[in-house]
N, C-alpha and C positions, 0 to 999 in steps of 0.2 A: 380708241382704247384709252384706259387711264391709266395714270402711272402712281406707284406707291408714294404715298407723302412725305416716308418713312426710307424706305429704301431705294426709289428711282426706278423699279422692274417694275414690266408692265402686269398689268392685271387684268385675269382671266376672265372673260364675260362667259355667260350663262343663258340657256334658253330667253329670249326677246330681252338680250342687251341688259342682262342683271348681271350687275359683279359679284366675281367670289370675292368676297372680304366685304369692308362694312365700310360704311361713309361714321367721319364723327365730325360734331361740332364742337367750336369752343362757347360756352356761357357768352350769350349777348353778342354771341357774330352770327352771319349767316352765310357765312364761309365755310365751304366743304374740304374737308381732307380726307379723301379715299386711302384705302388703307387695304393692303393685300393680307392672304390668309398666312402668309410663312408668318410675319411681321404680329399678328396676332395670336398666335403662338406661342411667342416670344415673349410681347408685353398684356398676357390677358386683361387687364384694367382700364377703363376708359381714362383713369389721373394718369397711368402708365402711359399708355399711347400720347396723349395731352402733353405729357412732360418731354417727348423724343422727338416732338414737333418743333424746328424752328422758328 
């Protein structure tokens, strides 16, 4: 299971191991940050989500 990027709760998998919430990347990584649905909610914006990332 993955854990929010965002908030540290784990997040809810989905028929054959699909997350609820959404994976984002930063410009020019290929670095993933899964990101749960409460948390997206919260900051609907991809710059939003981007900016709450450590």
């Amino acid at each position: 299971m993955s854990k929010c990027s965002l908030c540290g709760n784990k997040i809810q998998e989905l028929y054959l191991e699909k997350l609820k919430g959404t994976i984002i990347r930063k410009a020019g990584s290929s670095k993933q940050y899964p990101v749960c649905f409460e948390c997206q909610k919260k900051f609907p914006t991809k710059t939003e989500l981007l900016a709450q990332i450590k």
